[in-house]
MOPAC internal coordinates of N, CA, C and O (Angstrom, degrees):
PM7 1SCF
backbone

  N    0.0000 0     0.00 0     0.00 0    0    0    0
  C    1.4595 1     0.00 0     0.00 0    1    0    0
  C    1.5204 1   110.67 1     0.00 0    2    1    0
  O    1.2310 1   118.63 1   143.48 1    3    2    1
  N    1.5477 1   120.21 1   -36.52 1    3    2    1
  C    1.1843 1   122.11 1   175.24 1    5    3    2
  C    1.6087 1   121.49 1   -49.15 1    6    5    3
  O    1.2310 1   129.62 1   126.09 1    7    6    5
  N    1.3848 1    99.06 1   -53.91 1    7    6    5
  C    1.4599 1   135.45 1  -175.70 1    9    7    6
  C    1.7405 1   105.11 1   -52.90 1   10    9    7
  O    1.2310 1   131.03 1   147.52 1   11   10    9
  N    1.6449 1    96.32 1   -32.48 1   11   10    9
  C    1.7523 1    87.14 1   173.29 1   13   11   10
  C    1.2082 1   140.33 1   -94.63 1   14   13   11
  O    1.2310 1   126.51 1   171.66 1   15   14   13
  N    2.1210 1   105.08 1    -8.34 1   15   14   13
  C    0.8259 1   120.29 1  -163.40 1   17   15   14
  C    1.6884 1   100.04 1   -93.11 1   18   17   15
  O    1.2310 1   124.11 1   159.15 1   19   18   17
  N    1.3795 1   109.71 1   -20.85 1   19   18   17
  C    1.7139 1   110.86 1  -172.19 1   21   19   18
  C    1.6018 1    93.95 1   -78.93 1   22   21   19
  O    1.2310 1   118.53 1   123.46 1   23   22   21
  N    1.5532 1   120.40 1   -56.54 1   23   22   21
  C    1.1586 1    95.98 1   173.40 1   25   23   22
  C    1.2135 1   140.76 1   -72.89 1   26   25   23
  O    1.2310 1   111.28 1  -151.54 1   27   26   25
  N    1.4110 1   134.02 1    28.46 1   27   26   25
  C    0.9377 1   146.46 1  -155.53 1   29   27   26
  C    1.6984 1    90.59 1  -130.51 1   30   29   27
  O    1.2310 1   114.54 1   161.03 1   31   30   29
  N    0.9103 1   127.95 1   -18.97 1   31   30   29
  C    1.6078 1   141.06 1   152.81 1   33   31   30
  C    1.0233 1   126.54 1   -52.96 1   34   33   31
  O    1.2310 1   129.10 1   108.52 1   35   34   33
  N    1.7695 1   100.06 1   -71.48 1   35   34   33
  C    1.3525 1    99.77 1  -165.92 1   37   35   34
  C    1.4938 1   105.71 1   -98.21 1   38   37   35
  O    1.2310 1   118.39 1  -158.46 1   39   38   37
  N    1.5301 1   120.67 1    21.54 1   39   38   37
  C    1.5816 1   109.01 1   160.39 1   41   39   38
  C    1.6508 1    82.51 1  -146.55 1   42   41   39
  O    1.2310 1   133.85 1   -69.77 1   43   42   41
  N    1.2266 1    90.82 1   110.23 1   43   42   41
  C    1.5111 1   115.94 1   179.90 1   45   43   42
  C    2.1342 1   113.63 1   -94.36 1   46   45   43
  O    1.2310 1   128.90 1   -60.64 1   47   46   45
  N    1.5703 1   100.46 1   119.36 1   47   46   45
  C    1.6524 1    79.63 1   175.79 1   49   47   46
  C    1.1665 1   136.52 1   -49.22 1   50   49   47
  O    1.2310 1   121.27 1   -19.01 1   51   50   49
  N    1.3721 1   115.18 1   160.99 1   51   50   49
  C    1.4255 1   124.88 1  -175.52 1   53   51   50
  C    1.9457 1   100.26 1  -133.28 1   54   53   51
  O    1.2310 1   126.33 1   -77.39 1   55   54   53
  N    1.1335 1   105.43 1   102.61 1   55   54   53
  C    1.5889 1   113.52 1   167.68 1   57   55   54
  C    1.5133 1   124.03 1  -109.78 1   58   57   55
  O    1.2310 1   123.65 1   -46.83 1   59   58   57
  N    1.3016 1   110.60 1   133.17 1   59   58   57
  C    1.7861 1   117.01 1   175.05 1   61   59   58
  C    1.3229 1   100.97 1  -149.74 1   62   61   59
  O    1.2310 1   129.71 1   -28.60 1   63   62   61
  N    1.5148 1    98.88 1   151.40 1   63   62   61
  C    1.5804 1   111.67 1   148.14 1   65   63   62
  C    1.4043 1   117.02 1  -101.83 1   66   65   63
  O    1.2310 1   131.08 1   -45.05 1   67   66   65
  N    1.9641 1    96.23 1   134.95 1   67   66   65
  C    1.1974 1    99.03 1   169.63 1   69   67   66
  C    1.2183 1    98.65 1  -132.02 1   70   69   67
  O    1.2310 1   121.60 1   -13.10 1   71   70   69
  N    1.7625 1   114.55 1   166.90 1   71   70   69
  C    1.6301 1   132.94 1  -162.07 1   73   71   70
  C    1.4182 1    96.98 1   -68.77 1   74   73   71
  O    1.2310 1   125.41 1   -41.88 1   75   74   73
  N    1.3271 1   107.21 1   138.12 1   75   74   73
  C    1.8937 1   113.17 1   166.59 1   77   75   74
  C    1.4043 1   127.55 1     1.27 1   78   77   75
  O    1.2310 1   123.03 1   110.20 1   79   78   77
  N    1.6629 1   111.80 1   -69.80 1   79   78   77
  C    1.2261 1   138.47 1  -169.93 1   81   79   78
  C    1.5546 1   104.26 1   -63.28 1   82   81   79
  O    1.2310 1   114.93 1   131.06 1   83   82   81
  N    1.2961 1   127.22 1   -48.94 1   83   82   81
  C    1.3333 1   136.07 1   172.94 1   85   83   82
  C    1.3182 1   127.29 1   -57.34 1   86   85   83
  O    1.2310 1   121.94 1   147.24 1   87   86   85
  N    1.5660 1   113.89 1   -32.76 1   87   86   85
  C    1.5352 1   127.54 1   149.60 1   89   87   86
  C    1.0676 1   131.45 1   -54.90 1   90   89   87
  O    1.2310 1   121.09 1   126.19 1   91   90   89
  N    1.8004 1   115.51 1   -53.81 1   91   90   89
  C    1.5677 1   116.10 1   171.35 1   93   91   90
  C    1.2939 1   101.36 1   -72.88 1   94   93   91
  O    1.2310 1    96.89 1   160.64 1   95   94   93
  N    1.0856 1   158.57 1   -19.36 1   95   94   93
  C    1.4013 1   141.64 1  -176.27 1   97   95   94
  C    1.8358 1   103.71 1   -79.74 1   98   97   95
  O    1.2310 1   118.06 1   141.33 1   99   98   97
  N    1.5232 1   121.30 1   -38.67 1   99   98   97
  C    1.4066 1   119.23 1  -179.12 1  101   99   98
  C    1.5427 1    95.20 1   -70.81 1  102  101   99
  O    1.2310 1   123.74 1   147.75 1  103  102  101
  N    1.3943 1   110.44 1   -32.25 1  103  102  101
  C    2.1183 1    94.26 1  -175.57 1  105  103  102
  C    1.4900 1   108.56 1   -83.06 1  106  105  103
  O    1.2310 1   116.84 1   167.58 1  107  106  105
  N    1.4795 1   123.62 1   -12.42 1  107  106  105
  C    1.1841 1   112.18 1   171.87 1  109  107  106
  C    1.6192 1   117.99 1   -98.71 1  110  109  107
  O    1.2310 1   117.97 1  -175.63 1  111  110  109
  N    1.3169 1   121.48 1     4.37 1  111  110  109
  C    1.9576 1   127.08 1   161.08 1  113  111  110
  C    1.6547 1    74.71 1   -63.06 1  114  113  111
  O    1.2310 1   131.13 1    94.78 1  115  114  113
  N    2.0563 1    96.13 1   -85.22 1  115  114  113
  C    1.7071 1   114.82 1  -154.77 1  117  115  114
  C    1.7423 1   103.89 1    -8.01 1  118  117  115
  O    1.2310 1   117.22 1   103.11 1  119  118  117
  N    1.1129 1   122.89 1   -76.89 1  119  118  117
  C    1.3781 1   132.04 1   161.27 1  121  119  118
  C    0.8286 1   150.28 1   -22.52 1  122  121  119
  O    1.2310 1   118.57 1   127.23 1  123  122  121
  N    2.0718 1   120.33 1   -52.77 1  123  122  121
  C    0.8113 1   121.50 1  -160.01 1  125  123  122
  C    1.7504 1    86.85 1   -97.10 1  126  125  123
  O    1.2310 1   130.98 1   137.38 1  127  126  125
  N    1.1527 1    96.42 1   -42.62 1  127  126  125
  C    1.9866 1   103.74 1  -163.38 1  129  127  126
  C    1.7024 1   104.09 1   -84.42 1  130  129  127
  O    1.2310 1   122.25 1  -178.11 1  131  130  129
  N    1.8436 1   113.29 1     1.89 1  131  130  129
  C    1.2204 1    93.59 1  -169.92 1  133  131  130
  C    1.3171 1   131.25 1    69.56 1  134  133  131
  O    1.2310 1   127.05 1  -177.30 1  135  134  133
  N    1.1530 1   104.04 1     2.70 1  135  134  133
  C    2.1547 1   102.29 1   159.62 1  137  135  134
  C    1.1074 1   132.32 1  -109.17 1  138  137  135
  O    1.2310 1   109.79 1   -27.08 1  139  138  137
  N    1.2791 1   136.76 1   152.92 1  139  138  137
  C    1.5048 1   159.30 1  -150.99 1  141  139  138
  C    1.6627 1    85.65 1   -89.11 1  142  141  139
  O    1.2310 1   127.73 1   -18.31 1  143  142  141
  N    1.3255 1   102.74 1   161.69 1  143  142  141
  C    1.2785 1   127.26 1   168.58 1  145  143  142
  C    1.6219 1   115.81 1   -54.02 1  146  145  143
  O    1.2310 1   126.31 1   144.88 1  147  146  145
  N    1.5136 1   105.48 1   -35.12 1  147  146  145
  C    1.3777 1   125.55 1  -162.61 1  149  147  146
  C    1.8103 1   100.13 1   -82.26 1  150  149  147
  O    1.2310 1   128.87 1   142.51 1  151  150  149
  N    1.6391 1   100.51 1   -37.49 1  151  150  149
  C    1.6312 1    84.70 1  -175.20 1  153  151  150
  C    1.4654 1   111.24 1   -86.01 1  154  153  151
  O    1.2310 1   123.57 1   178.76 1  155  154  153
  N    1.4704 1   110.75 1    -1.24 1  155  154  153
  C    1.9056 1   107.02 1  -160.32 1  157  155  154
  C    1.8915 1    75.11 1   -91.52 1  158  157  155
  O    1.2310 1   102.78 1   163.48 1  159  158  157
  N    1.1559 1   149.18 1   -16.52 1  159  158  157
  C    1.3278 1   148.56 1  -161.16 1  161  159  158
  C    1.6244 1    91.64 1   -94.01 1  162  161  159
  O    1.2310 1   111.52 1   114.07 1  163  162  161
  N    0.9899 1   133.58 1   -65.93 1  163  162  161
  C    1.0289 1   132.26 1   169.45 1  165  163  162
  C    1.4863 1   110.56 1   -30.37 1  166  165  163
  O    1.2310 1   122.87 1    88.10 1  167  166  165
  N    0.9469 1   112.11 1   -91.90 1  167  166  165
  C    1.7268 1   126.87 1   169.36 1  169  167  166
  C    1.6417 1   101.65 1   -13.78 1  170  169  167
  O    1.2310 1   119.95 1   107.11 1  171  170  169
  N    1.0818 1   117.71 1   -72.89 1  171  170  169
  C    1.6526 1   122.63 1   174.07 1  173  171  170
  C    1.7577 1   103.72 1   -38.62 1  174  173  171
  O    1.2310 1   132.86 1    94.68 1  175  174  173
  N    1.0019 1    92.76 1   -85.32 1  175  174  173
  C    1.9010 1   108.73 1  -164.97 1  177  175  174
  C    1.7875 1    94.10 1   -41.79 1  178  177  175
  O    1.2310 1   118.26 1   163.98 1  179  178  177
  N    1.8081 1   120.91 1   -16.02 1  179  178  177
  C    1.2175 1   108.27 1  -177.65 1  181  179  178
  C    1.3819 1   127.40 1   -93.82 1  182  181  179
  O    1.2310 1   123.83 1   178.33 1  183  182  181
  N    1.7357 1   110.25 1    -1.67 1  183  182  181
  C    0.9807 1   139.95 1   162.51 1  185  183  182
  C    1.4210 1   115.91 1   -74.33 1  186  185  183
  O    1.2310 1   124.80 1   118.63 1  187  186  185
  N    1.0463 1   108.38 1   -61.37 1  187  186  185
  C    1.6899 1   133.19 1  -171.49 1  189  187  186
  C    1.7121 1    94.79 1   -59.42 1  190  189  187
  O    1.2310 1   119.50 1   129.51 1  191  190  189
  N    1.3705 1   118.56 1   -50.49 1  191  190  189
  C    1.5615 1   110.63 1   171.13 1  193  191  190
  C    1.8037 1   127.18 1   -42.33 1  194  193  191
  O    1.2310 1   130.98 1   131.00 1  195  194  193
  N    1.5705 1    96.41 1   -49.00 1  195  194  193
  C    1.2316 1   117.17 1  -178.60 1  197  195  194
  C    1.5100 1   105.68 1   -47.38 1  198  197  195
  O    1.2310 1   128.99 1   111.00 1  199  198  197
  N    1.6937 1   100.29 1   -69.00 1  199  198  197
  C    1.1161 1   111.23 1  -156.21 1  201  199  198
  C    1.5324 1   119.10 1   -59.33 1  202  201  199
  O    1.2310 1   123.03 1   155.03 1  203  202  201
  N    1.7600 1   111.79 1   -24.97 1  203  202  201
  C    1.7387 1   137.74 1  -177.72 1  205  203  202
  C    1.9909 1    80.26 1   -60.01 1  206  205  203
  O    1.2310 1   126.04 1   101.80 1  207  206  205
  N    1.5265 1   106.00 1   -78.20 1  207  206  205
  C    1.1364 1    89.14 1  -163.72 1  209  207  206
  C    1.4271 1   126.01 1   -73.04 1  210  209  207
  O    1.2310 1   112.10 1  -178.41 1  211  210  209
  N    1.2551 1   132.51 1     1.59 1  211  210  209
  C    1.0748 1   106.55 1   165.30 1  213  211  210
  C    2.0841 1   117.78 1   -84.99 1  214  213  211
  O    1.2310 1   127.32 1   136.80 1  215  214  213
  N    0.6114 1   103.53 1   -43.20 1  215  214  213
  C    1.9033 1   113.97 1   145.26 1  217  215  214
  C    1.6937 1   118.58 1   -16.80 1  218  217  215
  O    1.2310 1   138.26 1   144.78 1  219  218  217
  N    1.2873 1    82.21 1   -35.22 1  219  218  217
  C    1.8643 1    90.28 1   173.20 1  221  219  218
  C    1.4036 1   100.91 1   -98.85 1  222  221  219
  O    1.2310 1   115.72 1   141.79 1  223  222  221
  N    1.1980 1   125.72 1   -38.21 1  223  222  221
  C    1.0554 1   118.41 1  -151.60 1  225  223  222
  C    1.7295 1   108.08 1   -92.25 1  226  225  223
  O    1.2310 1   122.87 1  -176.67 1  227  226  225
  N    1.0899 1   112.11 1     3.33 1  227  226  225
  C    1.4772 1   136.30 1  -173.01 1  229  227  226
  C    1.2422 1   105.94 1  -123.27 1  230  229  227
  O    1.2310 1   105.21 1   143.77 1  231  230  229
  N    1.5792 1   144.98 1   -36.23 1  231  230  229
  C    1.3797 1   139.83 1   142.75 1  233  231  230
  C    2.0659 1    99.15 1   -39.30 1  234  233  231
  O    1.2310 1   116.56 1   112.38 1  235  234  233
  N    1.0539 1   124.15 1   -67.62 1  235  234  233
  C    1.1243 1   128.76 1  -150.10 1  237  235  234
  C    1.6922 1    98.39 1   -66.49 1  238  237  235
  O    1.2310 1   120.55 1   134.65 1  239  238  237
  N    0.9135 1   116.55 1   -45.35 1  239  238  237
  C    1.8669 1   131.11 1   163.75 1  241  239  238
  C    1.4067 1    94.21 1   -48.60 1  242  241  239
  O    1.2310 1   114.31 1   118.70 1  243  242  241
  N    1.2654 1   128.39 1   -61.30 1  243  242  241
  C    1.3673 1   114.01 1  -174.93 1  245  243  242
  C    1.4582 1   125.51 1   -61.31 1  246  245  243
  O    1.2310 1   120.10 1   122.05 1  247  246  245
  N    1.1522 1   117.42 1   -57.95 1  247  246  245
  C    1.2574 1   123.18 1   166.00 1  249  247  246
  C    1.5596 1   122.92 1   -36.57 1  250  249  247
  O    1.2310 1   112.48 1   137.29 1  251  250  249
  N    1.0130 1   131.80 1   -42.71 1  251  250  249
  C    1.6360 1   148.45 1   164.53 1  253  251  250
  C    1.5111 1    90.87 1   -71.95 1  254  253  251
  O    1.2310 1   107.19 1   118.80 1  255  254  253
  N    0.9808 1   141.46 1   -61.20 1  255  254  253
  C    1.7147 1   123.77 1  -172.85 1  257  255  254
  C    1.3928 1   109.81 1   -43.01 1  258  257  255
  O    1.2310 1   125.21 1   126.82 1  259  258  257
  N    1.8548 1   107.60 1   -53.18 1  259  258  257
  C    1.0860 1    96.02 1  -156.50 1  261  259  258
  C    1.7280 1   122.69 1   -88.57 1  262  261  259
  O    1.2310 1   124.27 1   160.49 1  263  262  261
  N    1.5613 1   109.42 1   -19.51 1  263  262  261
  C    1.1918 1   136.59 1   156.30 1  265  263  262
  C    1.5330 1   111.44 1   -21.38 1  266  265  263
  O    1.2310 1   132.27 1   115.26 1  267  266  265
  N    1.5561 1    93.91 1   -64.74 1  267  266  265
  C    1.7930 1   118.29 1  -171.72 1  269  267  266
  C    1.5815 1    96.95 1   -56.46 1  270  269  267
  O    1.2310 1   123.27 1   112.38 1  271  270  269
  N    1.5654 1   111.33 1   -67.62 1  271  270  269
  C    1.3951 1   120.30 1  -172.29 1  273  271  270
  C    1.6076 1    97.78 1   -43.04 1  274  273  271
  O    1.2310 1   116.55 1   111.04 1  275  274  273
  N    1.3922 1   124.16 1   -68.96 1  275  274  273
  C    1.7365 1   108.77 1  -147.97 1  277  275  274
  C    1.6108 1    81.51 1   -78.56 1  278  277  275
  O    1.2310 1    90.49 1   158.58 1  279  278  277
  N    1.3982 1   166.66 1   -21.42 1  279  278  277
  C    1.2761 1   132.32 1  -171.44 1  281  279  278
  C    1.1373 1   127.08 1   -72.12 1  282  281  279
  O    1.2310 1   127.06 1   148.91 1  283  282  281
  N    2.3264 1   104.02 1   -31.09 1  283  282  281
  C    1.0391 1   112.97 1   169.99 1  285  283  282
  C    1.6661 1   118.71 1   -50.91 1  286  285  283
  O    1.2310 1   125.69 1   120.55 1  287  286  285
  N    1.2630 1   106.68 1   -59.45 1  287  286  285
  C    1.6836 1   127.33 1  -178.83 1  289  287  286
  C    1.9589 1    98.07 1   -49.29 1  290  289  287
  O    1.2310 1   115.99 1   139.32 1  291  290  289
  N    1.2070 1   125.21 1   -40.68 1  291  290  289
  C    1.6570 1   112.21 1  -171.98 1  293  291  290
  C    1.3514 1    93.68 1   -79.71 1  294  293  291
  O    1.2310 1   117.40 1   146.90 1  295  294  293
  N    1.5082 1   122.55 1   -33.10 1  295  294  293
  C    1.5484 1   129.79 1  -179.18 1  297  295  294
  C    1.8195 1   113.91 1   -33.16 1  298  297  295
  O    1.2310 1   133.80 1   111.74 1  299  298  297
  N    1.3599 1    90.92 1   -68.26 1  299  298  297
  C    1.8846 1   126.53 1   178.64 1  301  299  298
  C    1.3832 1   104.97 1   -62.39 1  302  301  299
  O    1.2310 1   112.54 1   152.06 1  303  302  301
  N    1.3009 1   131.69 1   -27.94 1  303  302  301
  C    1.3484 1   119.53 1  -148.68 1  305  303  302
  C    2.0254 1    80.92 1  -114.19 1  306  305  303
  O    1.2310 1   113.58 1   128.68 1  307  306  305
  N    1.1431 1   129.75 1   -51.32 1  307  306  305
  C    1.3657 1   122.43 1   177.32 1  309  307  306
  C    1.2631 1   133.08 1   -92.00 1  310  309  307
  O    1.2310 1   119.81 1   144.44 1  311  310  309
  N    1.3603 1   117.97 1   -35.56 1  311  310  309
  C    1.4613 1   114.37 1   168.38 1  313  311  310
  C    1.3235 1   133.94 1   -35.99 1  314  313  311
  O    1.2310 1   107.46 1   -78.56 1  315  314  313
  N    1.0999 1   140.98 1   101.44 1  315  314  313
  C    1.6559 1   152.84 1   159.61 1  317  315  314
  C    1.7068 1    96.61 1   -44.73 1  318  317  315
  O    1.2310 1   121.85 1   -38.75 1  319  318  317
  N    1.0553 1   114.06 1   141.25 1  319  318  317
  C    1.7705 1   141.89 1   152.88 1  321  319  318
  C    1.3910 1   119.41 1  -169.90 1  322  321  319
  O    1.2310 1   141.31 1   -18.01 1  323  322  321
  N    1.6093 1    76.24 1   161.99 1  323  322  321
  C    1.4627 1    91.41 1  -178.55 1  325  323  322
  C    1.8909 1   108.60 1  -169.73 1  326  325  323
  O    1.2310 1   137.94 1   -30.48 1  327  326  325
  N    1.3085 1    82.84 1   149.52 1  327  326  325
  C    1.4093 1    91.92 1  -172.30 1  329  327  326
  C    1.8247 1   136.82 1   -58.05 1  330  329  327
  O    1.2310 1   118.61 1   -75.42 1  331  330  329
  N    1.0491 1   120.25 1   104.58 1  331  330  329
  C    1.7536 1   101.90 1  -179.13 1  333  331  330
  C    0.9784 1   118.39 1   -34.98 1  334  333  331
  O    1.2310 1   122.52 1   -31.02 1  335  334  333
  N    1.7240 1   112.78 1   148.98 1  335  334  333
  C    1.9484 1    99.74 1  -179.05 1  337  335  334
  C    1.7892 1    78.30 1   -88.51 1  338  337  335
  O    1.2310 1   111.83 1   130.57 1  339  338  337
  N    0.9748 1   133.01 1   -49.43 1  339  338  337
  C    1.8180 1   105.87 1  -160.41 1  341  339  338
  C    1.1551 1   117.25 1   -72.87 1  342  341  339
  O    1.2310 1   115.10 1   149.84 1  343  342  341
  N    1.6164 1   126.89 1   -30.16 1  343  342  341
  C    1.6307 1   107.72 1  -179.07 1  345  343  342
  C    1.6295 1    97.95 1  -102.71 1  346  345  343
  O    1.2310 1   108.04 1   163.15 1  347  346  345
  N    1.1566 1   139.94 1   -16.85 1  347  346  345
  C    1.4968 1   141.94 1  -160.44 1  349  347  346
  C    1.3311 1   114.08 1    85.67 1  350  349  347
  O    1.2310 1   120.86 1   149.65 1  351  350  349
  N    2.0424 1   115.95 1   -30.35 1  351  350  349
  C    1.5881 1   107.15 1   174.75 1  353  351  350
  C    1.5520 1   147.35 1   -24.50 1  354  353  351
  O    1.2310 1   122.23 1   -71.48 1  355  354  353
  N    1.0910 1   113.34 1   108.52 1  355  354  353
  C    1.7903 1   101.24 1  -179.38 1  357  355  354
  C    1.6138 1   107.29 1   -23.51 1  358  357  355
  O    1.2310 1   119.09 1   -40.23 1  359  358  357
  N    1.7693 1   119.34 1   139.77 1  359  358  357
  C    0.9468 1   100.84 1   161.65 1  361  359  358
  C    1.5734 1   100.48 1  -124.67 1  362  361  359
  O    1.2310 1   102.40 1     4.95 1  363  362  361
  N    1.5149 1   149.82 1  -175.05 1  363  362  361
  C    1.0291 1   140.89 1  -139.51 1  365  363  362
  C    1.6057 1    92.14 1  -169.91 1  366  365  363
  O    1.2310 1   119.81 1   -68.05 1  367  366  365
  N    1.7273 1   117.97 1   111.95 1  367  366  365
  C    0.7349 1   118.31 1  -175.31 1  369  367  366
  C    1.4211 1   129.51 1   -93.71 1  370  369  367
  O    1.2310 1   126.96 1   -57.30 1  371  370  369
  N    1.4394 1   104.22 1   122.70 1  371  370  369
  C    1.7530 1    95.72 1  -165.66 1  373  371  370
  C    1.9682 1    92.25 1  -121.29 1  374  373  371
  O    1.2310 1   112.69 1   147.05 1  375  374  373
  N    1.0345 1   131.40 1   -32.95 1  375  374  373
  C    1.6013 1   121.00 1  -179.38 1  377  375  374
  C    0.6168 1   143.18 1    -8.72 1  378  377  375
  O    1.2310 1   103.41 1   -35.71 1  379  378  377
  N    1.5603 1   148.11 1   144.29 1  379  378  377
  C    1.5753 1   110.07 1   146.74 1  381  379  378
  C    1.3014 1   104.76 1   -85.30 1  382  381  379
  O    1.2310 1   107.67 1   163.21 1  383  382  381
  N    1.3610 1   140.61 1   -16.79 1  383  382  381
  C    1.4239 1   136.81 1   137.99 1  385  383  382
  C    1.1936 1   120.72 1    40.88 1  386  385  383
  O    1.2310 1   142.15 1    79.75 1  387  386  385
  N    2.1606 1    74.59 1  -100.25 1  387  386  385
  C    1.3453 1   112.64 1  -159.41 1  389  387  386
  C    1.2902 1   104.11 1   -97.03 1  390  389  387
  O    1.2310 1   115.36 1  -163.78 1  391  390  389
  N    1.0041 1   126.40 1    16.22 1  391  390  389
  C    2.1538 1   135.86 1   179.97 1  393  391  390
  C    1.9506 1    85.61 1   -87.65 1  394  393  391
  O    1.2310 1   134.15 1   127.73 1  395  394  393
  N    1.5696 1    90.25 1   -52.27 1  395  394  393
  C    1.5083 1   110.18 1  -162.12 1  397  395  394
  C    1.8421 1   107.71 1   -43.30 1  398  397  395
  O    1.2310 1   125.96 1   123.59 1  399  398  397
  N    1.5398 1   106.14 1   -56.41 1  399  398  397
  C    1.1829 1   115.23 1   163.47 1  401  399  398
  C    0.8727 1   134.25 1   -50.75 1  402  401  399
  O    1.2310 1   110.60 1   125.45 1  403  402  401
  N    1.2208 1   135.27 1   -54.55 1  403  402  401
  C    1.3704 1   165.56 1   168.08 1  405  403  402
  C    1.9084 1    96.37 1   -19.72 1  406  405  403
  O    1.2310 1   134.73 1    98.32 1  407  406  405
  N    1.4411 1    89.12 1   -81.68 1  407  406  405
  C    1.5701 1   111.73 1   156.83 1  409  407  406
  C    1.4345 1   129.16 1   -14.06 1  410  409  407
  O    1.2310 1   127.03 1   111.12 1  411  410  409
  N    1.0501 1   104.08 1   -68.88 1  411  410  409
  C    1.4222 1   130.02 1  -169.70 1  413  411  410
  C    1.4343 1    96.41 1   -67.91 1  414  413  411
  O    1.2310 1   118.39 1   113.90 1  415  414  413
  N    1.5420 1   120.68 1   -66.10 1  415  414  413
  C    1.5325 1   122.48 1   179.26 1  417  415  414
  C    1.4026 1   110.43 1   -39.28 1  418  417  415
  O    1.2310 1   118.54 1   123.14 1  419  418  417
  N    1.6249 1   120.38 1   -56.86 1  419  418  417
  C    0.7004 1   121.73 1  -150.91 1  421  419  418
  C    1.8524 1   113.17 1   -76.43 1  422  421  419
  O    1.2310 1   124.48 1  -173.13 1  423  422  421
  N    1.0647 1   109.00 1     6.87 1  423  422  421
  C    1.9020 1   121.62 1  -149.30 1  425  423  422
  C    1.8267 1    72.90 1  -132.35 1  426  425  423
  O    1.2310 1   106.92 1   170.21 1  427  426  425
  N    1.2741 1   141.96 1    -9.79 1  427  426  425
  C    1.5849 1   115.56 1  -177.04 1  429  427  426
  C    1.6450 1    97.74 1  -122.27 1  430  429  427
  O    1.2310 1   128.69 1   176.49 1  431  430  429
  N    1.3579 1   100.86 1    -3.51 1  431  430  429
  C    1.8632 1   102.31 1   174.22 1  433  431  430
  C    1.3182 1   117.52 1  -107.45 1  434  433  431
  O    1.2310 1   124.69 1  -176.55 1  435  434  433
  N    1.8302 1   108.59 1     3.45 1  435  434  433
  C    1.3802 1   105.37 1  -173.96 1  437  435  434
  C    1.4285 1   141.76 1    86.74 1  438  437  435
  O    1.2310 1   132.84 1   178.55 1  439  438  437
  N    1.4382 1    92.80 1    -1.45 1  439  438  437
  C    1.3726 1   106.94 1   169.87 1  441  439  438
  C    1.9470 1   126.21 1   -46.29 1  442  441  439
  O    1.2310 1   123.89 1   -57.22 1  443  442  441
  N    1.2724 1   110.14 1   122.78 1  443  442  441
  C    1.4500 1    86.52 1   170.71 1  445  443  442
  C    1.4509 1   102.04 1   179.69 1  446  445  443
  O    1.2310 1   108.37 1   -10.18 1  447  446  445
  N    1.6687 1   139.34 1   169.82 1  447  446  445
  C    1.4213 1   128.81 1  -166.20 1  449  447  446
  C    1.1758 1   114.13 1   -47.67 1  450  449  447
  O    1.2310 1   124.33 1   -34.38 1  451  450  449
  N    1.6604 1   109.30 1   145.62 1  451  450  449
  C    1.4323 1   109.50 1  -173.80 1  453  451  450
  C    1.5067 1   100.07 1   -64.66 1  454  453  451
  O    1.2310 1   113.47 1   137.49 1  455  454  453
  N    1.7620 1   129.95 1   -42.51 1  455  454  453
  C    1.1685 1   119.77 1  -172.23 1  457  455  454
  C    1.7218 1   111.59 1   -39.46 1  458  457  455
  O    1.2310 1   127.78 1   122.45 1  459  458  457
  N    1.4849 1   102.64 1   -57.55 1  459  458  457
  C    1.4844 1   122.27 1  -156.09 1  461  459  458
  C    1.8571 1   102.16 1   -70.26 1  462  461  459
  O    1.2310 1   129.30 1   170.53 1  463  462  461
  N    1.3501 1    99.68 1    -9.47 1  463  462  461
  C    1.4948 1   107.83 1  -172.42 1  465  463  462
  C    1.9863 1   103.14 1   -94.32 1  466  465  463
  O    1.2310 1   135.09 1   135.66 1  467  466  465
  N    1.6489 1    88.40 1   -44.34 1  467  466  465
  C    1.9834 1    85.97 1   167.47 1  469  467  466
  C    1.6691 1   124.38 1   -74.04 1  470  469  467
  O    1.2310 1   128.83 1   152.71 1  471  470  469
  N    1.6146 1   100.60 1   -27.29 1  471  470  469
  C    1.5093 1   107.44 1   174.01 1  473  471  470
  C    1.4483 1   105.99 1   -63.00 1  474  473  471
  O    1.2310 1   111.56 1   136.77 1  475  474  473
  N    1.3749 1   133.51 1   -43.23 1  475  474  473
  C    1.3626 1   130.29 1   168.70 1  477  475  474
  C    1.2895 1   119.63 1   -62.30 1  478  477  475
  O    1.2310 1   110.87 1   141.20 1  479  478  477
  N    1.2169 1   134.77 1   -38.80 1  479  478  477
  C    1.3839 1   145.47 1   149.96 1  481  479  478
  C    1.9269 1    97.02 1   -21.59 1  482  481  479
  O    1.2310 1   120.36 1   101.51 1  483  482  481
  N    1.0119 1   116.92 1   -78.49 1  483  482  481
  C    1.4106 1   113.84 1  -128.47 1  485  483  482
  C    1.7578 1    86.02 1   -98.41 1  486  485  483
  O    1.2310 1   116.60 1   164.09 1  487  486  485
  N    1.1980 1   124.06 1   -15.91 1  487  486  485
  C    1.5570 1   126.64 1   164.49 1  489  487  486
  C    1.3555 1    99.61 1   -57.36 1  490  489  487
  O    1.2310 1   106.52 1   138.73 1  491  490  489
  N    1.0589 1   142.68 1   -41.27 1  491  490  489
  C    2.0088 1   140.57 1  -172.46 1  493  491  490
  C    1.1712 1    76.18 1   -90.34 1  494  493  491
  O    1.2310 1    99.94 1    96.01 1  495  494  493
  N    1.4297 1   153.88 1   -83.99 1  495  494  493
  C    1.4120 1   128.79 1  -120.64 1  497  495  494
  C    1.3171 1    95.86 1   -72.34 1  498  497  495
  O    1.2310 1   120.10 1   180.00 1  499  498  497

């Protein structure tokens, strides 16, 4: 009696309903391949493992793809550089410095929207 109650613990039932078709196909493995309910469950849940992790592991691939992709793209599309005059190295402007300059050059050379730059254009002509 002891003997039934421990195992009766540590392999605890497992009950479901499943649709018709899903039954004769588990009684025809059980049968045909010779396995218990317990190993065709196995077999499943050993699929279903795979598939969980690879699902993660392909979310997580994605996420780093796409991360990479838009930082590269904000990278290219905003980053300021410019070259050292003594070594030639990219340099990468982070200052307030060189924002400061930047600025300044750009406000004593005339820089400013091309619209607002053709609208001034054609106001003198």
């Amino acid at each position: 009696m002891r003997g039934s109650v421990k195992y009766d613990r540590s392999h605890p039932t497992v009950s479901c309903r499943v649709p018709q078709e899903i039954y004769d196909r588990l009684k025809k493995v059980k049968k045909g391949e010779g396995k218990s309910f317990t190993d065709i469950l196995n077999v499943g849940l050993g699929i279903l493992e795979v598939k969980m992790k690879n699902d993660l592991e392909f979310g997580a691939f994605s996420y780093e793809e796409g991360y990479d992709l838009g930082y590269t793209e904000a990278d290219n599309l905003h980053k300021v550089t410019y070259p050292c005059k003594i070594c030639g190295q990219t340099m990468i402007v982070t200052s307030a410095e060189e924002k400061e300059a930047i600025k300044t050059y750009m406000q004593e050379h005339g820089w400013g929207h091309r619209e607002c730059q053709e609208s001034a254009v054609s106001v003198v002509s």
